[in-house]
N, C-alpha and C positions, 0 to 999 in steps of 0.2 A: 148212711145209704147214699149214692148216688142220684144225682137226678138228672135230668136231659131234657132242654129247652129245645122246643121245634119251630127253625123261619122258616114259615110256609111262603114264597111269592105267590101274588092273586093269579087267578086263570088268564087266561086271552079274554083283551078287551075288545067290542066292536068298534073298529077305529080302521076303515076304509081308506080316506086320506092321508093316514099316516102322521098324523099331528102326535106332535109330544105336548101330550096332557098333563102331566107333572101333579100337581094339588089342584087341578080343576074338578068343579063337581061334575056332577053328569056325566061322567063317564063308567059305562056299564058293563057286565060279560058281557061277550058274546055265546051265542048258543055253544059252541064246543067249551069255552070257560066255562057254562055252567056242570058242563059236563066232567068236567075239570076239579071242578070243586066238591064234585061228588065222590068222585074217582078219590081224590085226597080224603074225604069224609070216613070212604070204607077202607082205605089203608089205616085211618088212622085206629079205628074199633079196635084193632090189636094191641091200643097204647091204654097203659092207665092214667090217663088225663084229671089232672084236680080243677085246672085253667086254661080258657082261651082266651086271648087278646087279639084287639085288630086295628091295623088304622084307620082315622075314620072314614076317610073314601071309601066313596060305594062299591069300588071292584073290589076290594079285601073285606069290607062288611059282606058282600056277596058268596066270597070264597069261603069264609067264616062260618057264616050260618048251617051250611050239611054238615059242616062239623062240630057246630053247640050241639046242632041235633040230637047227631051220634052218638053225644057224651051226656045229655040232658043237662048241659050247663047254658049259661048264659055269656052272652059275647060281653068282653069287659072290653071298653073303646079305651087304647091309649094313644093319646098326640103324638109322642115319640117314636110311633110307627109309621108315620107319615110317610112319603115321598119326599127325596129329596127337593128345596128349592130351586129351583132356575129359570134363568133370563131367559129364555129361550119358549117358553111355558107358549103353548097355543100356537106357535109355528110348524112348520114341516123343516125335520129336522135330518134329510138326506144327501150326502155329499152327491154333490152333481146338479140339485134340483131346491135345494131345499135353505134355508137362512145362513148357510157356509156362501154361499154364492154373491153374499152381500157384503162388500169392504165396510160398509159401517158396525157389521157385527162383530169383524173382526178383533177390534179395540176388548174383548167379552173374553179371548179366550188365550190373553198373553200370559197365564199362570198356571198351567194344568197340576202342580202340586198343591193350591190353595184349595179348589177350585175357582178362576177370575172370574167363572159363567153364574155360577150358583151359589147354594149352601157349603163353606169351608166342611169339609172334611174333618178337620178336630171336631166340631161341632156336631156331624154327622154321628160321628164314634160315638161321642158323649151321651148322647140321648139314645143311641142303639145299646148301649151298657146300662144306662138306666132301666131300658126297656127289658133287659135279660135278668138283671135281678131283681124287680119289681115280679116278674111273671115267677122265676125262683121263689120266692119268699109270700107270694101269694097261691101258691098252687099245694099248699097242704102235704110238702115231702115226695109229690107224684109230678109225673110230667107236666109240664107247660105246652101249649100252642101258641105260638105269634104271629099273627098275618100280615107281612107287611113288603115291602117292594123290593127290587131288584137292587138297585143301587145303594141302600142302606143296611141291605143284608150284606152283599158283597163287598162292600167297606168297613164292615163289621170283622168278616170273616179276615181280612187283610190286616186290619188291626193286631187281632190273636193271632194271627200266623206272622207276626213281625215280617211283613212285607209292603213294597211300597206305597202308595194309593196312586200314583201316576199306573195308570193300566191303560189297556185296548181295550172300549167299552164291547166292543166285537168275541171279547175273549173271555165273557164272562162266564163262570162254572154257578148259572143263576137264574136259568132256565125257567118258564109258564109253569106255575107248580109244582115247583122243587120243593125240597125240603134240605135246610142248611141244618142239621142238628148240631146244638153244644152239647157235650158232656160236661156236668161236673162232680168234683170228688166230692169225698164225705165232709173236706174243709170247705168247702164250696165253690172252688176255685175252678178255672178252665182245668178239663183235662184232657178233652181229644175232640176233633169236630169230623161230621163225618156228610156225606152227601148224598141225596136218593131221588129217583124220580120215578114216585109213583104213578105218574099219567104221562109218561114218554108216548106209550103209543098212540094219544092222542097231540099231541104236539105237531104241527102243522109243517110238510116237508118246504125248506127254500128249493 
């Protein structure tokens, strides 16, 4: 039989200033996140879920929780769900306004295929493949849930779809509580990935 691992990103965080939080604690939903997280909870009732995972920050432990609920399981915390590392971590991180505007940063960001700013990317992969057979293999032959962030999903997915990891972070298909699903076959292997957004209509208009 098949089975299908689901990366959930966490909801919207309360983050007014605009800071990129990265692996800082303290950072929380905001009221429509939690709402977010709900929304995700009841889409997910129609999965047969064996396992949830989440990283350990509080906005995926957050997002996580209506969905142990819904399933009466318990949240397994894995590390390799994390957010990616970066230099950058607790600045505002806005072209025009924000730590781009600093010539001493610029030395941070002469490699975009490594990444020079953060966590390498091989690296990133590695432990989001960890993270997808770990949740496979503990989830008793039924789906998986994995809660974990933007940029470790979407380097994930870039991986499997053999494409580059130099991307527009602007162009990510990785949206406030998406869901990135893998399939995999009966040999266990990747077989199709596919993408949903069960709380579009709460997603906040630019």
């Amino acid at each position: 039989m098949s089975q299908i691992v689901y990366f959930v990103r966490h909801g919207e965080v309360h983050n007014p200033e605009k800071i990129l939080y990265g692996r800082q604690s303290g950072w929380n939903l905001s009221e429509r996140g939690k709402l977010m997280a709900e929304k995700i909870a009841e889409w997910s009732k129609k999965l047969n879920v064996g396992a949830i995972f989440s990283s350990p920050l509080e906005r995926a432990q957050q997002t996580a929780a209506p969905i142990a609920k819904a399933h009466n399981l318990n949240i397994q915390t894995n590390i390799d769900l994390i957010e990616a590392d970066n230099i950058f971590e607790g600045k505002k991180f806005e072209v025009g306004s924000g730590v781009l505007m600093h010539p001493s940063t610029w030395k941070y960001l002469i490699n975009p295929a490594k990444p020079s700013w953060g966590e390498p990317y091989v690296d990133l992969v590695n432990r989001m493949l960890r993270a997808l057979w770990l949740a496979r293999d503990n989830s008793f032959g039924k789906s998986a849930i994995c809660v974990s962030h933007q940029l470790p999903i979407w380097i994930l997915r870039r991986f499997i779809e053999g494409k580059s990891f130099i991307h527009d972070p602007r162009r990510r298909q990785c949206t406030l509580a998406s869901v990135t699903a893998i399939e995999l076959d009966d040999a266990g292997s990747i077989s199709k990935i596919n993408y949903l957004e069960p709380a579009k209509d709460l997603l906040p208009h630019k």
